[in-house]
C-alpha positions as CSV (number, residue, x, y, z in Angstrom):
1,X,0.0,0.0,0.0
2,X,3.0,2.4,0.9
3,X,4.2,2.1,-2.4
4,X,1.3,2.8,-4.2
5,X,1.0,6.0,-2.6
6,X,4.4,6.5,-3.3
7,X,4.1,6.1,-6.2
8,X,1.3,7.7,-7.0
9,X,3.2,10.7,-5.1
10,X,5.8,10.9,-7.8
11,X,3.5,10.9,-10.6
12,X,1.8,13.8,-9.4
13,X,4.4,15.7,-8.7
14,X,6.3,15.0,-12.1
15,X,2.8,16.2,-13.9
16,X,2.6,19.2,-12.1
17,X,6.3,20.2,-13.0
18,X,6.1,19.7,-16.6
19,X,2.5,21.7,-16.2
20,X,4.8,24.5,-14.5
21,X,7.1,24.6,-17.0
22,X,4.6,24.2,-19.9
23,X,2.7,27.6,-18.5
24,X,5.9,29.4,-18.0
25,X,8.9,28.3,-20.7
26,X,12.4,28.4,-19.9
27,X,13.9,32.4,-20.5
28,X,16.9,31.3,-22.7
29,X,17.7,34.8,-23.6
30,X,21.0,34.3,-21.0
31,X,21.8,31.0,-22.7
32,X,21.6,32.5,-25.7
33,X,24.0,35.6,-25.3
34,X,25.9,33.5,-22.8
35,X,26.9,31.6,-26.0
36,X,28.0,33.9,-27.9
37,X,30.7,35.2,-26.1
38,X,33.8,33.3,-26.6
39,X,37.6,34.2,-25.8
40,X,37.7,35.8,-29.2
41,X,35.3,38.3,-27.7
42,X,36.7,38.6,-25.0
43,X,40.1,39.1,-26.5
44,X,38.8,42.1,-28.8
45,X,36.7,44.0,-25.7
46,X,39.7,43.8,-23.4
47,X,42.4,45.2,-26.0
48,X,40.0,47.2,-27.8
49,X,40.4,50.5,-25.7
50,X,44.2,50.6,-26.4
51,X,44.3,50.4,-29.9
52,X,44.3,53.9,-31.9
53,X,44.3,55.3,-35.3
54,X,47.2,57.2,-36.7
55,X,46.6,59.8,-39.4
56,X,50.0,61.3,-41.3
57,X,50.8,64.2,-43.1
58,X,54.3,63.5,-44.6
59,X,56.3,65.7,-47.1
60,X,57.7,64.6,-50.5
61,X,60.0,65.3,-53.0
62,X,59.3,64.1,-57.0
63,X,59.5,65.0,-60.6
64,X,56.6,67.0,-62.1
65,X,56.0,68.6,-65.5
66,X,58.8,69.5,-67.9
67,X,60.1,73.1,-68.0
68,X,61.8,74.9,-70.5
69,X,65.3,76.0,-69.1
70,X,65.3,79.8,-71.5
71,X,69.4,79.6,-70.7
72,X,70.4,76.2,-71.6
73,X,67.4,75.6,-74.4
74,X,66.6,72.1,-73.0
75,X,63.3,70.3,-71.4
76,X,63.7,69.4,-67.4
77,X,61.7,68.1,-64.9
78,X,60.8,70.3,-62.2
79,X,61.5,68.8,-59.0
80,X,58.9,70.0,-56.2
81,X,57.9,69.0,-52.7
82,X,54.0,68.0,-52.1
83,X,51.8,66.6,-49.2
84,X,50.7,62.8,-48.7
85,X,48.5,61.7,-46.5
86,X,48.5,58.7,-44.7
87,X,47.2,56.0,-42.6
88,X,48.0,53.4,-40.3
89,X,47.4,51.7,-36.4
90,X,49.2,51.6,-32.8
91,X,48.6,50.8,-29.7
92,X,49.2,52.2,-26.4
93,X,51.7,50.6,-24.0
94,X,51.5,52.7,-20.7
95,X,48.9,55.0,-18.8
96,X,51.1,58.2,-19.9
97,X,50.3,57.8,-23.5
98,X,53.2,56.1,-25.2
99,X,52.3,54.4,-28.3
100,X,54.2,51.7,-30.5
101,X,53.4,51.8,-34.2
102,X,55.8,50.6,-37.2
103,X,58.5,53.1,-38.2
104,X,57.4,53.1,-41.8
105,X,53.7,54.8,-41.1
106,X,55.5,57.9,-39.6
107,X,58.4,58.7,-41.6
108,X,58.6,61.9,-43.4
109,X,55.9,62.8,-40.8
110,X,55.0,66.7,-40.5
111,X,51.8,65.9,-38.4
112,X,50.7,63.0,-37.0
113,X,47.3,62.6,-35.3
114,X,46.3,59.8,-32.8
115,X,42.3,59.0,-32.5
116,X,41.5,56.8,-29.6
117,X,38.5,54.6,-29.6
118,X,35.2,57.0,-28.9
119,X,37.2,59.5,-31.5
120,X,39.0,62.1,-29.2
121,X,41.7,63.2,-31.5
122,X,45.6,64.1,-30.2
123,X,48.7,65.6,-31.7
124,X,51.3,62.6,-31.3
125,X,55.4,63.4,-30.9
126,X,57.7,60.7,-32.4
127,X,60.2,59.9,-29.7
128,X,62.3,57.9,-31.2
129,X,62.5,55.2,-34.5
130,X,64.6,52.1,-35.6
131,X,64.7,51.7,-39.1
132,X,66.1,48.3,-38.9
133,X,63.4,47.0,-36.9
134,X,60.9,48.6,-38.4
135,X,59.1,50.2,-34.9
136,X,58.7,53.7,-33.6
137,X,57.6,55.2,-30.5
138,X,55.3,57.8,-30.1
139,X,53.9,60.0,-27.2
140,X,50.4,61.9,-26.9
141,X,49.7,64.2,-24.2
142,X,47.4,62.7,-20.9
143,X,48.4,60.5,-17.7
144,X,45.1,57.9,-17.6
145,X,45.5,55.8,-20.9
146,X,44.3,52.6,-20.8
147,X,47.3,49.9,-22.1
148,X,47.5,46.7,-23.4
149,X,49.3,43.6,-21.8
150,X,51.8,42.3,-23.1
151,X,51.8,38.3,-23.8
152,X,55.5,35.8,-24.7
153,X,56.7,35.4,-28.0
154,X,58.2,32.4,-26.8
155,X,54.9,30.2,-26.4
156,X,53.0,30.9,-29.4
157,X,51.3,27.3,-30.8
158,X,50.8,27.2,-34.7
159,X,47.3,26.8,-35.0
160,X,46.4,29.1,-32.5
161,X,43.7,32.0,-32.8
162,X,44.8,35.3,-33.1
163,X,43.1,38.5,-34.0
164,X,44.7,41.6,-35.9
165,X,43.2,45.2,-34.9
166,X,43.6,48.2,-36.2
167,X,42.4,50.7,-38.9
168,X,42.3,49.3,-42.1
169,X,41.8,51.7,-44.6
170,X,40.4,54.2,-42.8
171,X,37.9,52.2,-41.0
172,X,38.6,53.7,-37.4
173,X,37.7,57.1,-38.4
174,X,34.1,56.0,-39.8
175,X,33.6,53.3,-36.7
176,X,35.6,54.9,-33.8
177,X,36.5,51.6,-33.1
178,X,39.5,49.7,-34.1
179,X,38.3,46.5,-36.7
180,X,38.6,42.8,-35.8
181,X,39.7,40.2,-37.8
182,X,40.7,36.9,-36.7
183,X,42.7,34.0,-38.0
184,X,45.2,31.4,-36.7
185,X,49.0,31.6,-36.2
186,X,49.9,30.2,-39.6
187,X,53.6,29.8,-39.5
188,X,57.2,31.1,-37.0
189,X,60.4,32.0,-37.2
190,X,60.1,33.7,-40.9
191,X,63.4,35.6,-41.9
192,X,63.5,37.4,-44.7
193,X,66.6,39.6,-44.3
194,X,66.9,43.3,-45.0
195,X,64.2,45.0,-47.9
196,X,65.2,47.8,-50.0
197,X,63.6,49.8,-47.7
198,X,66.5,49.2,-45.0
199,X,64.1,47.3,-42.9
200,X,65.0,43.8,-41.7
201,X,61.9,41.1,-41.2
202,X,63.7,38.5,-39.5
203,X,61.6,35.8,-36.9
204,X,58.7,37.1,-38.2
205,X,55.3,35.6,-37.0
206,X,52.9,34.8,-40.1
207,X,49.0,34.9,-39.6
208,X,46.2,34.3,-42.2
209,X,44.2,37.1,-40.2
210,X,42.9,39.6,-42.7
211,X,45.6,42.4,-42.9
212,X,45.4,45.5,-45.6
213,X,46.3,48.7,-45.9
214,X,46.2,51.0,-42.5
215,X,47.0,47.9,-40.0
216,X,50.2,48.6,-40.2
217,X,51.3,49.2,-36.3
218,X,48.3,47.9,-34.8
219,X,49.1,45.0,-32.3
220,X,48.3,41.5,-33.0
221,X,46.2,39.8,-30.1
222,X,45.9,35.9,-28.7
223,X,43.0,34.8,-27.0
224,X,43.9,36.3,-23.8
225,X,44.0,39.9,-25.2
226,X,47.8,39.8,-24.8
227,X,49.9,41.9,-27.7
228,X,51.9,39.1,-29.3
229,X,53.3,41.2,-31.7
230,X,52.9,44.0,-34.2
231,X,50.8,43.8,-37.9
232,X,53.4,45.2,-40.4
233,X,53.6,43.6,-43.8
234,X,51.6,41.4,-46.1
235,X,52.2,39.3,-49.2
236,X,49.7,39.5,-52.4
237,X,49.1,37.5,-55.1
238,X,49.8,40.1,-57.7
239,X,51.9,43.4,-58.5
240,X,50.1,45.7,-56.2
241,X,51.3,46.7,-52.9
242,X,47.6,45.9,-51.6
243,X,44.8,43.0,-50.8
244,X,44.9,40.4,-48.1
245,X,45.5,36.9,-49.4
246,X,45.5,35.7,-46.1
247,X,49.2,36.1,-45.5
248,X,50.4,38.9,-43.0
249,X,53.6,39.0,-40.9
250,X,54.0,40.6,-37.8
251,X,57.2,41.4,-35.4
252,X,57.8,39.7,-32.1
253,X,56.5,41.3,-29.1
254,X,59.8,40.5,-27.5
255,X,61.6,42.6,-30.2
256,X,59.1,45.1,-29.7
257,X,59.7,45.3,-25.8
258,X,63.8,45.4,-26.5
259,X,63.7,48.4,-28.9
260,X,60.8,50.2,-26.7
261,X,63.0,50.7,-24.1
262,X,65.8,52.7,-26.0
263,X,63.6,54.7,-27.6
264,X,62.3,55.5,-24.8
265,X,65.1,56.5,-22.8
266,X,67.5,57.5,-25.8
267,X,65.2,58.1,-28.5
268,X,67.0,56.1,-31.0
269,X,68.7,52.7,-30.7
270,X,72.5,52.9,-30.7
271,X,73.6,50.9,-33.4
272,X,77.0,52.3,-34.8
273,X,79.7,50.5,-33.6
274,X,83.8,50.1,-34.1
275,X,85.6,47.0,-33.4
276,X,89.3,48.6,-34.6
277,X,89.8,45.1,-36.8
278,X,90.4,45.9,-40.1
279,X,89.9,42.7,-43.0
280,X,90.5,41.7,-46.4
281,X,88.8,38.8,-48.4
282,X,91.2,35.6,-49.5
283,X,91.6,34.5,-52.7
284,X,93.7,31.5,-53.8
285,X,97.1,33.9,-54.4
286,X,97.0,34.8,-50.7
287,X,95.7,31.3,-49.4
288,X,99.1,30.3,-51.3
289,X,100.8,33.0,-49.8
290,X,100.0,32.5,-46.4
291,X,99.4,29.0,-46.6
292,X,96.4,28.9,-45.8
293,X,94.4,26.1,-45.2
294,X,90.8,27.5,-47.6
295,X,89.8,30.6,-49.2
296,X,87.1,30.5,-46.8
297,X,86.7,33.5,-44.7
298,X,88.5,36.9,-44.2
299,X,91.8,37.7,-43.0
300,X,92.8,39.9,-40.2
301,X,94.7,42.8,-41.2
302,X,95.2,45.8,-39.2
303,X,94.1,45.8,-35.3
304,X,94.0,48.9,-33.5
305,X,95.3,49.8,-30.2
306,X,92.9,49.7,-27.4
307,X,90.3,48.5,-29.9
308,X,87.6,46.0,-28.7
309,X,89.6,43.7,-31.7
310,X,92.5,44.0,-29.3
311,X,90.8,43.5,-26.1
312,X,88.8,40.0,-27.5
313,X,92.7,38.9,-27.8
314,X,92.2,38.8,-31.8
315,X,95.8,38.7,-33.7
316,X,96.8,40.1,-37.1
317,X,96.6,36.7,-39.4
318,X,93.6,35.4,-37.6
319,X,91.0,34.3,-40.6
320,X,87.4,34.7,-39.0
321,X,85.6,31.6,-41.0
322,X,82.6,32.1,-38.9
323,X,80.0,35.1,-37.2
324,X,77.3,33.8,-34.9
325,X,78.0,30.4,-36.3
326,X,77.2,31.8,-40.2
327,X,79.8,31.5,-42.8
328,X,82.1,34.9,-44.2
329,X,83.8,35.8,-47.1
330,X,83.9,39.3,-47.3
331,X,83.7,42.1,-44.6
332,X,80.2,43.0,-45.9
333,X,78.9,39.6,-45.0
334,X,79.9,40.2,-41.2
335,X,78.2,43.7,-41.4
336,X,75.1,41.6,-42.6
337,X,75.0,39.3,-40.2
338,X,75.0,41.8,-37.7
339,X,72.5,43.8,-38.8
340,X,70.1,40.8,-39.1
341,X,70.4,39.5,-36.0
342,X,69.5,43.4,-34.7
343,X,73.0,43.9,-32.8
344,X,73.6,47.1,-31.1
345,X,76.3,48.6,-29.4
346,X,77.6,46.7,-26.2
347,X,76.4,43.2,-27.7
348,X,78.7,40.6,-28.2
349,X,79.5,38.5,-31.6
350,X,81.6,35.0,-32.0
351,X,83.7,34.7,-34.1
352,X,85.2,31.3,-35.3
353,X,88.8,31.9,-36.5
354,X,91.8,30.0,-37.9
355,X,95.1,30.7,-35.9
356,X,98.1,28.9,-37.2
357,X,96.8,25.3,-36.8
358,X,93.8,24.9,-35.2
359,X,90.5,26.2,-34.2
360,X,89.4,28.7,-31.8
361,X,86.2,31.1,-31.0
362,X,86.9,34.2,-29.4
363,X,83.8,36.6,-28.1
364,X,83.7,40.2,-29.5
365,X,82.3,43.2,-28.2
366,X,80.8,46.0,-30.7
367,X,81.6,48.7,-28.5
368,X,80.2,52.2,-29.0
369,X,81.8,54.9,-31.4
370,X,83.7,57.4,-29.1
């Protein structure tokens, strides 16, 4: 008998539930937009508010219309100097306004305005730039920025989602907003060596986030909203200069955090540098000469008192075969070297030489130019 009722109990009370629920249904509005946030969301509303806008006015020099010269009877072009206006992205690395951006969307600059998201518009002062690296740091007036976190160069998983911001052409100005595109972290370690330009893309990180014209400068984002590194370059499938194919490269953060800190203490990074060695390429008349061993390398001609040559312990004779483990044959492949692997002064190089009859490796300093 207890059972039945028991029973009986149940039944009731799982009928008047589903009546309950039948009467009043389920609100899944919070489901719904619970959903739809995901850590790319997230990512974009936490780095969103440090991400600007950068607006250029640079000055040029070019060839215009042919001119008659009355004295020596001939046609000439007239050279004259003209406006350009252009566009790119940064982002904003402390609370007193600092802002990285590359170094190739402000030179030339004669103005350079910074619009934050919302559209409050400020005159920005370059600081300081490094060609090589392609990164320049610039500073806008105001002590309660916010600023974006940095994230490690040294984790980053191919396959990972990433998102690019910035203002691609234009956008930002329309929006007020930086614009979001996401991808995955296609490829590492991408060296390309110096451009024409006299930039140098080395351990570049490769993304098939959308990139065009105008991200240049803005940061590239992981999942956590952490800056991983900095949108600077694309590849296209044809002649022009523009259109996302789905290949964009972007520099280190950790490179970024290096050169930030000269430039902001210096203004520039010191890169000149004087060892006092003095060299001269080998070919097989000298190798014979000297008897030497290969015509591998360069030879060690002149060393200069108190010289950073002379302090390393290097001798005149020495042949340096190698630089950072790469091979040498002439004095510009050293200089190369160096400036691919973003030496400065006070860094070290080593150097694999040929004394006499064996092997050594001797540490040199590029010390600073007095």
């Amino acid at each position: 008998m207890r059972k039945i009722v028991s029973t009986i109990a149940m039944i009731i009370a799982v009928v008047m539930l589903v009546i309950y629920f039948v009467e009043k249904p389920i609100s899944t509005d919070y489901n719904i937009n619970n959903s739809r946030q995901t850590a790319i969301t997230q990512a974009i509303e936490k780095c969103s508010p440090t991400v600007v806008g950068i607006n250029v006015t640079q000055l040029k020099r070019g060839q215009s219309n042919l001119f008659l010269d009355p004295f020596w009877g001939g046609y000439f072009p007239r050279m004259r100097t003209y406006k350009v206006e252009s566009l790119g992205s940064g982002f904003i690395v402390s609370s007193d306004g600092y802002v990285i951006t590359n170094s190739h969307v402000v030179e030339d600059a004669l103005e350079i305005i910074v619009t934050l998201p919302g559209g409050k518009r400020y005159n920005a002062e370059v600081i300081g730039s490094d060609p090589p690296t392609d990164l320049a740091l610039l500073k806008i007036d105001g002590d309660d920025f916010q600023f974006v976190e940095f994230g490690s160069s040294e984790d980053i998983i191919v396959g990972e989602w990433v998102i690019a911001l910035g203002n691609p052409m234009g956008l930002f100005d329309i929006a007020k907003l930086p614009t979001a595109t996401a991808g995955i972290i296609s490829g590492l370690h991408m060296d390309f060596g110096e451009k024409e330009s006299g930039h140098i893309y080395q351990d570049m990180i490769q993304t098939d986030a959308s990139i065009n014209q105008g991200n240049s400068g803005g940061p590239l984002i992981n999942a956590l909203g952490e800056v991983i590194g900095v949108n600077t370059f694309i590849m296209t499938g044809s002649g022009y200069t523009t259109g996302s194919i789905g290949i964009g490269f972007a520099i280190p953060i950790y490179r970024v955090e290096n050169v930030m800190r000269d430039l902001k203490k210096f203004g520039r990074v010191e890169r000149s540098f004087n060892t006092g060695v003095h060299l001269q390429s080998i070919d097989v008349y000298l190798q014979k000469y000297l008897n030497l061993p290969t015509t591998d390398g360069v030879i060690i001609t002149e060393i200069e008192q108190n010289s950073a040559g002379e302090d390393a312990g290097l001798l005149v004779g020495d042949v340096i075969l190698k630089v950072d483990n790469k091979k040498v044959n002439r004095g510009q492949d050293i200089m190369r070297i160096i400036g691919e692997s973003f030496k400065k002064s006070g860094d070290f190089i080593e150097l694999k030489i040929w004394r006499e009859i064996e092997l050594l490796e001797v540490k040199l300093e590029l010390r600073e130019r007095d």
